[in-house]
C-alpha positions in Angstrom: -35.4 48.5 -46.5 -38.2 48.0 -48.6 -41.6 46.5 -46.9 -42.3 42.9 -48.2 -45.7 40.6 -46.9 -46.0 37.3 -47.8 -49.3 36.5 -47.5 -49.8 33.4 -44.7 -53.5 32.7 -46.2 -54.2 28.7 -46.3 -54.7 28.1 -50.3 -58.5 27.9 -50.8 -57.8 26.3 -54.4 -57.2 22.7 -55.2 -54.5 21.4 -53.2 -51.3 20.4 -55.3 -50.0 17.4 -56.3 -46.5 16.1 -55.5 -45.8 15.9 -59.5 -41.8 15.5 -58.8 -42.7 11.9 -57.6 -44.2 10.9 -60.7 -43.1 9.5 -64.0 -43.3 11.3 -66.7 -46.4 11.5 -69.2 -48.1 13.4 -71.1 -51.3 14.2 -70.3 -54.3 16.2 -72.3 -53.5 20.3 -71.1 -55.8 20.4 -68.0 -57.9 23.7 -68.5 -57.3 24.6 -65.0 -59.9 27.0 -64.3 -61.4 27.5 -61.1 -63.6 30.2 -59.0 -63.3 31.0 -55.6 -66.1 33.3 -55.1 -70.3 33.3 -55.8 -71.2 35.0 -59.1 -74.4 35.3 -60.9 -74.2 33.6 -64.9 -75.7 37.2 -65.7 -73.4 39.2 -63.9 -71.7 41.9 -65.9 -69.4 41.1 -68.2 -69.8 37.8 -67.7 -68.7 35.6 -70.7 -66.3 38.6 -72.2 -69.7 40.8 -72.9 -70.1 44.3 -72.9 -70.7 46.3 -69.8 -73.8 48.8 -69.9 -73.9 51.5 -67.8 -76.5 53.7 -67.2 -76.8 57.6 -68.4 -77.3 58.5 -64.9 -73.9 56.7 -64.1 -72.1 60.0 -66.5 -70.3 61.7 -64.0 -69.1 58.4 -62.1 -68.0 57.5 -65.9 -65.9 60.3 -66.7 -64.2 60.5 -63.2 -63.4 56.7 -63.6 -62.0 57.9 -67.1 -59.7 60.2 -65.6 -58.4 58.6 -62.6 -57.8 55.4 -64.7 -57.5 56.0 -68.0 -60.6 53.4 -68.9 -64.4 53.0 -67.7 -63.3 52.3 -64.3 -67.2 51.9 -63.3 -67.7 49.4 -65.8 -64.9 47.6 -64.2 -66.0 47.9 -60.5 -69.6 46.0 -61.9 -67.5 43.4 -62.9 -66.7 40.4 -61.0 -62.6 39.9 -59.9 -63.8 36.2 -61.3 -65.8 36.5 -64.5 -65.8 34.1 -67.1 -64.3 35.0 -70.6 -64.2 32.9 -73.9 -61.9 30.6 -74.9 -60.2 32.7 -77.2 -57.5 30.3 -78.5 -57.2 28.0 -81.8 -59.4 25.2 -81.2 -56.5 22.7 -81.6 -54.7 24.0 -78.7 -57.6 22.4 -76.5 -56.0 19.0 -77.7 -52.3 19.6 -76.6 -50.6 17.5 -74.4 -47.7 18.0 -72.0 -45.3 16.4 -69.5 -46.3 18.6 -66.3 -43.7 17.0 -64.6 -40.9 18.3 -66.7 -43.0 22.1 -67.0 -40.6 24.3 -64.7 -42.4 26.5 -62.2 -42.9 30.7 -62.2 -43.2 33.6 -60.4 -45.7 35.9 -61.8 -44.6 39.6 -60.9 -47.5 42.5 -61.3 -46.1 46.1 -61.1 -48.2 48.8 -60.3 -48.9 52.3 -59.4 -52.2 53.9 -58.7 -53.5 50.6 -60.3 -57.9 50.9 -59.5 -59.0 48.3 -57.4 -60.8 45.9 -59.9 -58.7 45.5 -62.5 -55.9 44.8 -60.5 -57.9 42.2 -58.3 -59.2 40.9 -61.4 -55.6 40.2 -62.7 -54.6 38.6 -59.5 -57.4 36.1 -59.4 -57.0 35.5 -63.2 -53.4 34.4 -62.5 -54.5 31.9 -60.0 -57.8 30.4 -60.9 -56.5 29.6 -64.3 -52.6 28.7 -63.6 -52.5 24.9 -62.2 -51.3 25.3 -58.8 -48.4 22.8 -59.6 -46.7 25.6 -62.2 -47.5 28.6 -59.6 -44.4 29.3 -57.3 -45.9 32.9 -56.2 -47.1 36.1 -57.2 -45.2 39.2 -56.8 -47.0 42.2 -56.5 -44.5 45.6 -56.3 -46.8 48.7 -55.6 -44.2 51.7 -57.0 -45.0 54.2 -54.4 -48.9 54.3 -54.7 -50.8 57.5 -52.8 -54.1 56.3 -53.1 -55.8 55.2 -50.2 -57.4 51.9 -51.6 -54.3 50.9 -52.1 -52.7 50.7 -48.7 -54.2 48.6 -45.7 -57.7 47.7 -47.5 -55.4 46.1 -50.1 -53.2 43.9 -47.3 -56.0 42.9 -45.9 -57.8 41.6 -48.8 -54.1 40.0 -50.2 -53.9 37.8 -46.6 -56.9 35.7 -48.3 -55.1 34.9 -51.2 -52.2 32.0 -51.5 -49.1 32.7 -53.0 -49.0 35.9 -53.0 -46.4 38.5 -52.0 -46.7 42.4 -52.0 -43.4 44.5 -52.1 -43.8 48.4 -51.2 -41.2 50.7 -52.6 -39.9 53.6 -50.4 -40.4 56.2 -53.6 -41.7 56.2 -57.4 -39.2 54.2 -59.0 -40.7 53.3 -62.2 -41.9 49.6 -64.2 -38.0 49.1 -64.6 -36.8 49.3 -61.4 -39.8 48.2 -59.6 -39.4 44.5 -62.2 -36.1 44.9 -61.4 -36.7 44.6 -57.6 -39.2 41.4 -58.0 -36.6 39.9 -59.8 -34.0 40.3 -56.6 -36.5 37.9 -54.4 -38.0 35.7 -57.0 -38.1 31.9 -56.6 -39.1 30.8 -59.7 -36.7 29.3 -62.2 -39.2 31.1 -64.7 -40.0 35.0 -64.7 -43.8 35.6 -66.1 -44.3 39.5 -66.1 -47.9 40.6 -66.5 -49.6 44.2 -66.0 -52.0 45.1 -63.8 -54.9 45.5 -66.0 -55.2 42.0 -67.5 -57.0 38.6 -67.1 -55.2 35.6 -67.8 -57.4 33.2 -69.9 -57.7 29.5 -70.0 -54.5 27.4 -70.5 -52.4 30.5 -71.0 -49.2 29.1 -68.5 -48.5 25.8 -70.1 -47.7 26.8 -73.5 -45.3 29.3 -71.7 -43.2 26.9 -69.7 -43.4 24.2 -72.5 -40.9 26.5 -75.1 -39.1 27.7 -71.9 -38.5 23.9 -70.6 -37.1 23.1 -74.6 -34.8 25.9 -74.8 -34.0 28.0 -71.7 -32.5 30.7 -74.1 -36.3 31.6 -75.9 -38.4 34.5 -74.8 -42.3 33.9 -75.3 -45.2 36.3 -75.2 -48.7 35.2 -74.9 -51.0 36.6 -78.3 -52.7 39.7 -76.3 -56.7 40.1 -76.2 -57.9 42.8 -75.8 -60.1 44.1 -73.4 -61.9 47.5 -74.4 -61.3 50.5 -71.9 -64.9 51.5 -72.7 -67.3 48.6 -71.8 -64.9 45.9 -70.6 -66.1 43.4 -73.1 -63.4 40.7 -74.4 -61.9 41.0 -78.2 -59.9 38.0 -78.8 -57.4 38.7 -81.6 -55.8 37.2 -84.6 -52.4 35.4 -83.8 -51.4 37.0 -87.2 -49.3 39.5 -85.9 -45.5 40.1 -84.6 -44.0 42.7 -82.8 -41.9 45.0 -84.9 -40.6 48.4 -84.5 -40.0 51.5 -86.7 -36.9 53.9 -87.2 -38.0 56.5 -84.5 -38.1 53.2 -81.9 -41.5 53.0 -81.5 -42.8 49.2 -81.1 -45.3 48.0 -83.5 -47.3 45.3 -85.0 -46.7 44.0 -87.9 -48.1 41.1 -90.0 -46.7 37.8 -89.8 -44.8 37.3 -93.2 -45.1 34.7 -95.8 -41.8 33.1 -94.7 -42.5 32.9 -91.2 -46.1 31.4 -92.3 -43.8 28.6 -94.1 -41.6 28.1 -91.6 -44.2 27.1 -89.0 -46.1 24.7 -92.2 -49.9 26.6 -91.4 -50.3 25.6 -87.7 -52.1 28.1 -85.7 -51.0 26.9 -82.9 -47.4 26.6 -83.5 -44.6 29.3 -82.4 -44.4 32.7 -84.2 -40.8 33.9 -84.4 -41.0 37.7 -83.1 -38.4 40.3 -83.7 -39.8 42.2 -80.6 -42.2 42.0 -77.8 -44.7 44.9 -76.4 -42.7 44.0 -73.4 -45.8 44.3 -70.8 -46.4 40.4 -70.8 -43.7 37.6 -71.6 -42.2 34.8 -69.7 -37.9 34.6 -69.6 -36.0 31.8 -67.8 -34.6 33.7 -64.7 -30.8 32.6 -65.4 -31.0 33.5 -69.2 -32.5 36.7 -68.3 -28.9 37.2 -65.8 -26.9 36.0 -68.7 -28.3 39.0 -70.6 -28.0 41.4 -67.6 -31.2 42.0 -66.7 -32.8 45.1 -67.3 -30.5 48.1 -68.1 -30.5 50.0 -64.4 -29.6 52.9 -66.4 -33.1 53.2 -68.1 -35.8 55.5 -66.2 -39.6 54.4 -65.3 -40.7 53.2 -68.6 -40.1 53.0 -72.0 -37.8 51.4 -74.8 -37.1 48.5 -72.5 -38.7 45.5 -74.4 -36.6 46.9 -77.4 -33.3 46.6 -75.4 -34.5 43.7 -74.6 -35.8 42.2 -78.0 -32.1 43.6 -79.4 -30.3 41.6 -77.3 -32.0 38.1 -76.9 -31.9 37.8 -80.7 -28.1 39.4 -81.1 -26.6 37.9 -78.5 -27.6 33.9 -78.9 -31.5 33.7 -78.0 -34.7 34.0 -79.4 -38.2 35.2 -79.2 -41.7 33.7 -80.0 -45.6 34.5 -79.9 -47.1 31.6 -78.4 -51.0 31.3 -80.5 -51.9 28.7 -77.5 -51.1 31.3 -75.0 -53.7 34.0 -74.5 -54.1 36.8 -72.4 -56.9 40.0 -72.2 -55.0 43.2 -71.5 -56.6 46.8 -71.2 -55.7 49.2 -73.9 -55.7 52.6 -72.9 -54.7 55.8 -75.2 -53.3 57.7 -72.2 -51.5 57.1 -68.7 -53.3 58.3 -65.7 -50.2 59.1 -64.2 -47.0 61.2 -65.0 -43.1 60.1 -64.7 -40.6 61.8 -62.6 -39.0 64.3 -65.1 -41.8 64.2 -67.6 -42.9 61.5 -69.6 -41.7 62.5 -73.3 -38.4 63.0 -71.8 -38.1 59.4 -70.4 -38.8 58.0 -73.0 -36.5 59.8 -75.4 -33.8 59.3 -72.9 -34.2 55.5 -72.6 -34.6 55.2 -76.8 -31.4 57.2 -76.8 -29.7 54.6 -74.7 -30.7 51.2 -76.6 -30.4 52.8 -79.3 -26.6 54.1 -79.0 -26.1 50.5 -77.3 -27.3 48.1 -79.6 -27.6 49.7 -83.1 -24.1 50.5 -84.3 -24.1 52.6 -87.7 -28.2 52.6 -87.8 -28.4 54.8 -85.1 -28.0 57.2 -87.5 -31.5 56.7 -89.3 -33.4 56.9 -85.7 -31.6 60.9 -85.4 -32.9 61.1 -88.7 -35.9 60.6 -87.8 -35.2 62.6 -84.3 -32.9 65.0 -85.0 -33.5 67.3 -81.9 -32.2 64.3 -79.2 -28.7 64.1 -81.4 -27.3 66.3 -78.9 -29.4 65.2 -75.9 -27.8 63.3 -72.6 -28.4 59.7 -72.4 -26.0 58.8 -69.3 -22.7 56.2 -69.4 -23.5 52.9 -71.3 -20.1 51.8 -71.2 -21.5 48.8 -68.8 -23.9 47.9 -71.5 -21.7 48.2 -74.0 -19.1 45.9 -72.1 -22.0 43.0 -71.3 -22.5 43.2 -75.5 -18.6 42.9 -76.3 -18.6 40.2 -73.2 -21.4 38.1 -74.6 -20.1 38.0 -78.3 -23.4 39.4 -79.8 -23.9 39.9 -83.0 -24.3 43.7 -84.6 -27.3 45.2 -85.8 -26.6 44.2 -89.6 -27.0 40.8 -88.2 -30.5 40.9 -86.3 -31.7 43.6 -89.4 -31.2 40.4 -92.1 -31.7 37.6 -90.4 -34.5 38.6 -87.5 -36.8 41.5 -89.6 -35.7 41.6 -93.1 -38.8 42.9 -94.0 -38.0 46.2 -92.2 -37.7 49.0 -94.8 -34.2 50.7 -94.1 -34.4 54.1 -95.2 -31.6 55.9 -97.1 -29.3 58.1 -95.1 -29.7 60.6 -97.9 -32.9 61.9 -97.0 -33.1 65.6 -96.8 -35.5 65.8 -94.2 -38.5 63.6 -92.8 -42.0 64.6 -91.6 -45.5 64.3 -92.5 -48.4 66.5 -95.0 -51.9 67.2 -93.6 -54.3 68.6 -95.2 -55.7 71.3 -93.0 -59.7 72.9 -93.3 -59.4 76.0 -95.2 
């Protein structure tokens, strides 16, 4: 059985309100944002600015680099509370909303060999800036972590915190399957998944659970800041992208096009119509996320999951949206710091092999020509998936291609061959 602890910890934020026993209004978005612990205003990285670190501090540096991925000492001179901008339009600050109607969410954070601060800072992100009211629990699913920080310094420090639950899984099972447990034990009628290395900004939930309350059948993404894996300063970014994807089913940003810049009249705050999320943060109703069957069990560890999933919300009767009002910081890093179970390239090329042979009928074709070494590679039995497709009416891939991403460039099937030129140094 898997280990679960709730933590028992009396809340040491503002108590809640009993908003079920009110009428409903509209009120001003609250800005909840509150800190728990002492801090100096000229901390590090206080305000989102840049974390200097000393030449002396080199070999600390590069060892943080490699266990991690990013500056992990910049991180650790950080406070798990620091202040960042306000990176979002400034109209958002003037939106208003029914709380009482705003369904609540369970937050689930997967990690493995996540370093202490920045998953800390995530947790305390999630709570001093989500009103109490909208919080139903954090789930926190440690996928088989070795290191030692990790293990009883990290249920202690948890039983000070409200709300929040920490799942332990036996062995290394992977994002999937580790979101995939969460999910099993989740209260919340809304599913907000985050990663480990990110810090929630101000007013980031309500925008969420707004779109989610209007139209169960929508999955919305917050616009992603980022936060740089060298100093740990904050980079808000412009709301004037979508998540696409190419031929070889790699995800991708893409500008928003003119028509989508029409449809939503010039508002930077309004809803951006995405044909795919980065799939690390988005929020899904829990029962239109069943509906959909979940996750595909059949995928391994990581990989080409938020394109199954962008395939089939928009194919088979939903939708998906970049909410401008909605920001959260998230740590880029070039390189994992940890490897899968049968070798990450392989993974991955196994799941895109899978969504791909589910969900794009006759187009699979142009992702072998782009691949042609996996056309003869294993991929498993998706004759469930393909059932749950045929059993929920979907459209095909024609469909989502001209009405969800015309703009993608369809290459022909004529192609001799594919590749790349470089010019080398002679």
């Amino acid at each position: 059985m898997t280990p679960i602890f709730r933590s028992s910890a009396t809340p040491t934020l503002p108590a809640e309100s009993n908003l079920s026993n009110k009428k409903r209004n509209f009120t001003t978005i609250l800005d909840y944002n509150v800190r728990t612990l002492t801090f100096a205003a000229n901390s590090p990285g206080e305000h989102g600015r840049s974390v200097r670190t000393s030449p002396d501090d080199e070999a600390v540096v590069k060892e943080g680099f490699r266990l991690a991925s990013f500056n992990q000492h910049a991180s650790d001179l950080v406070s798990f509370e620091r202040t960042i901008p306000d990176s979002r339009p400034p109209r958002c600050r003037d939106k208003s909303y029914d709380y009482s109607s705003l369904p609540k969410m369970s937050v689930i954070i997967c990690f493995t060999e996540e370093s202490w601060s920045t998953l800390l800072r995530s947790v305390h992100s999630v709570l001093n800036r989500t009103p109490p009211d909208l919080l139903e629990e954090i789930l926190l699913v440690d996928d088989f972590s070795q290191r030692e920080h990790l293990h009883a310094k990290l249920d202690d420090y948890l039983t000070r915190l409200p709300k929040v639950t920490l799942i332990r899984l036996p062995s290394r099972q992977g994002l999937i399957r580790a979101r995939l447990r969460a999910i099993e034990i989740a209260r919340g009628p809304v599913l907000t998944f985050l990663d480990s290395h990110v810090e929630c900004n101000v007013g980031w939930a309500e925008p969420l659970l707004q779109r989610i309350s209007h139209n169960r059948r929508v999955i919305v993404a917050p616009v992603i800041d980022a936060i740089s894996s060298r100093d740990f300063s904050y980079i808000p970014i412009s709301a004037n992208q979508r998540g696409g994807f190419n031929w070889a089913m790699l995800f991708k940003w893409m500008p928003v096009p003119d028509y989508e810049k029409s449809r939503t009249g010039g508002d930077p705050t309004a809803p951006v119509r995405t044909p795919t999320i980065a799939g690390g943060l988005f929020a899904i109703h829990q029962g239109f996320f069943r509906s959909l069957g979940f996750y595909d069990p059949g995928l391994h560890i990581w990989g080409s999951e938020n394109l199954e999933l962008s395939f089939k919300a928009w194919m088979c009767g939903g939708s998906m949206e970049m909410i401008p009002c909605a920001r959260v910081g998230h740590v880029y890093r070039s390189t994992q710091p940890y490897s899968f179970p049968g070798g990450n390239v392989k993974v991955f090329m196994r799941n895109n092999l899978r969504v791909a042979n589910v969900w794009m009928d006759d187009y699979v074709d142009l992702f072998y020509l782009m691949k042609p070494e996996l056309r003869n590679e294993p991929f498993g039995d998706i004759s469930s998936r393909v059932e749950l497709r045929h059993r929920l009416k979907c459209h095909d891939f024609k469909w989502y291609l001209e009405n969800v991403i015309p703009e993608l460039n369809i290459p022909s099937l004529q192609l001799m061959a594919s590749g790349e030129v470089r010019q080398l140094n002679l």
